[in-house]
C-alpha positions in Angstrom: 0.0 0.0 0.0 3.0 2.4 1.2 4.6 2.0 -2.5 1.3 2.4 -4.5 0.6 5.8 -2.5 4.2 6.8 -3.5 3.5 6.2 -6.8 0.5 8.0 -6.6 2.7 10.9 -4.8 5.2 10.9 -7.8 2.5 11.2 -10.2 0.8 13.9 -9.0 4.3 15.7 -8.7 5.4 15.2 -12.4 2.1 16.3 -13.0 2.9 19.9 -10.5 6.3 19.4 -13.0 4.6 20.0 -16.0 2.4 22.7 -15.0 4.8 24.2 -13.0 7.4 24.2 -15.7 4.8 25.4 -18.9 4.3 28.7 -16.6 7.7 29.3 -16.6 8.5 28.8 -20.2 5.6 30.9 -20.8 7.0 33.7 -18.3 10.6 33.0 -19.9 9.0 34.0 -23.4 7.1 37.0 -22.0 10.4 37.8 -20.4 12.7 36.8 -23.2 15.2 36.0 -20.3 15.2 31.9 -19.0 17.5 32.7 -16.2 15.3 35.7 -14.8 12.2 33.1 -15.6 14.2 30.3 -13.0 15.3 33.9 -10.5 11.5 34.7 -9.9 10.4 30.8 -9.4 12.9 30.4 -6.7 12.6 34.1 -5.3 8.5 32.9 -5.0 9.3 29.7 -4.0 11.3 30.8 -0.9 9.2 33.2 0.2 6.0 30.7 0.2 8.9 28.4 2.3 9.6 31.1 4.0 6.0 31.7 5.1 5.5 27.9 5.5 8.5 27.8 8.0 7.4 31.1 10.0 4.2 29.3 10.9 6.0 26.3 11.9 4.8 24.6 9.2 8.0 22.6 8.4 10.5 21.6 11.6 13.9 22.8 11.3 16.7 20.7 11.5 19.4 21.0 14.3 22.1 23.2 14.2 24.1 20.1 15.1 22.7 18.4 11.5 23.1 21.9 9.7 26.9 22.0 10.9 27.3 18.4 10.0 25.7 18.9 6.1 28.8 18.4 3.7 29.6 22.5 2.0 29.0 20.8 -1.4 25.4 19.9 -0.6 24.4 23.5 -0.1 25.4 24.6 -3.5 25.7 22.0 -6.1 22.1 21.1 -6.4 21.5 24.3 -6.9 24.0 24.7 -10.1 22.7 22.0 -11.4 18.7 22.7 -10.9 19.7 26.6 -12.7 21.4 24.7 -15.6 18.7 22.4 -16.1 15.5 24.9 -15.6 16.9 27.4 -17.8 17.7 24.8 -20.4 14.3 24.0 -19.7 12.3 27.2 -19.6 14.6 27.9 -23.2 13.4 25.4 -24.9 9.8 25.0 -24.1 9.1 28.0 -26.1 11.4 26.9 -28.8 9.6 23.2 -29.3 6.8 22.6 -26.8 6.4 21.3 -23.6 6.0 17.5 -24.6 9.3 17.6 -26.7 11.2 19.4 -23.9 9.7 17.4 -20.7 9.8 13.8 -22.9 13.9 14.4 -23.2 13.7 15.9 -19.7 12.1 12.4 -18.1 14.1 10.5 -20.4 17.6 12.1 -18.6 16.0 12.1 -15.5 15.6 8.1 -15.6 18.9 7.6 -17.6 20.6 8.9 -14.9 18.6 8.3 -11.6 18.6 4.4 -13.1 22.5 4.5 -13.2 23.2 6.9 -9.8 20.8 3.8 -8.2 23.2 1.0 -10.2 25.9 2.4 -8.4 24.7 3.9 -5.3 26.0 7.2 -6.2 25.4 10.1 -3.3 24.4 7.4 -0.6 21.4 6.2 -2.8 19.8 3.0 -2.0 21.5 0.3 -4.9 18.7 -0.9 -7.3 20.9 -2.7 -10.5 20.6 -2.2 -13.9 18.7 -5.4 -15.4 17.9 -6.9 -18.8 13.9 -5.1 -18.0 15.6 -1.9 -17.1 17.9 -1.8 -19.6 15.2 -2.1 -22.5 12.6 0.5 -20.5 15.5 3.1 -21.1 16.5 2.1 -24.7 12.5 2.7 -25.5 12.8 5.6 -23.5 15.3 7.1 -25.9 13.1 6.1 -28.9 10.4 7.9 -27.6 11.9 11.0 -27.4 13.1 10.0 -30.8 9.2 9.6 -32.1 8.0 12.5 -30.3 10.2 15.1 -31.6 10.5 13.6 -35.1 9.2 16.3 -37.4 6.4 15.4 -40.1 
């Protein structure tokens, strides 16, 4: 039952994904500017966090277990999640959503399947098989299919 409601759970946010990320290619159209898109998402986004954690909303971690947090953790996601939503919000108005978001899912599983083969960044290890090796090569032709014009 728990895994089922986690699917569920990842559904529903790839769906918030999709939404959340046609808004933002619309706004970096209107804007002509993906990075200042990405700058007013996370300025937002904060300050909704922000409001959720001065409520008490969401508990706060230890200062022990904010000393203890590796510097790299604070910083690295974040490079990484403004190179890959201003790729995004670039493109979406360049080919559509469903071109842009199918090669989006399609990296996100080619990597997540091989950071879980490994057990990269202290992830749980989940290997590669014969099934999972044929669900990413159709991945990849989907995105093929999809954005093949005529």
């Amino acid at each position: 039952m728990k895994i089922l409601i986690f699917n569920l759970l990842s559904i529903v946010s790839g769906m918030a994904i999709v939404i959340q990320s046609s808004l933002s290619g619309q706004l970096s159209k209107n804007l002509q500017n993906p990075l200042l898109s990405s700058f007013c998402l996370y300025l937002v986004s904060a300050i909704l966090i922000g409001v959720l954690i001065a409520f008490g909303l969401v508990p706060l971690p230890s200062i022990e277990r904010v000393r203890a947090t590796p510097t790299h953790l604070w910083f690295l996601g974040s490079l990484f999640s403004v190179v890959g939503l201003g790729l995004c919000y670039w493109l979406m108005p360049q080919i559509g959503v469903a071109r842009v978001l199918v090669g989006v899912v399609t990296g996100q599983m080619v990597v997540a399947t091989i950071i879980s083969h490994f057990g990269i960044f202290g992830m749980p290890v989940i290997e590669i098989n014969k099934e999972k090796f044929i669900g990413l090569v159709l991945l990849i032709v989907s995105v093929l299919l999809i954005n093949k014009e005529g």
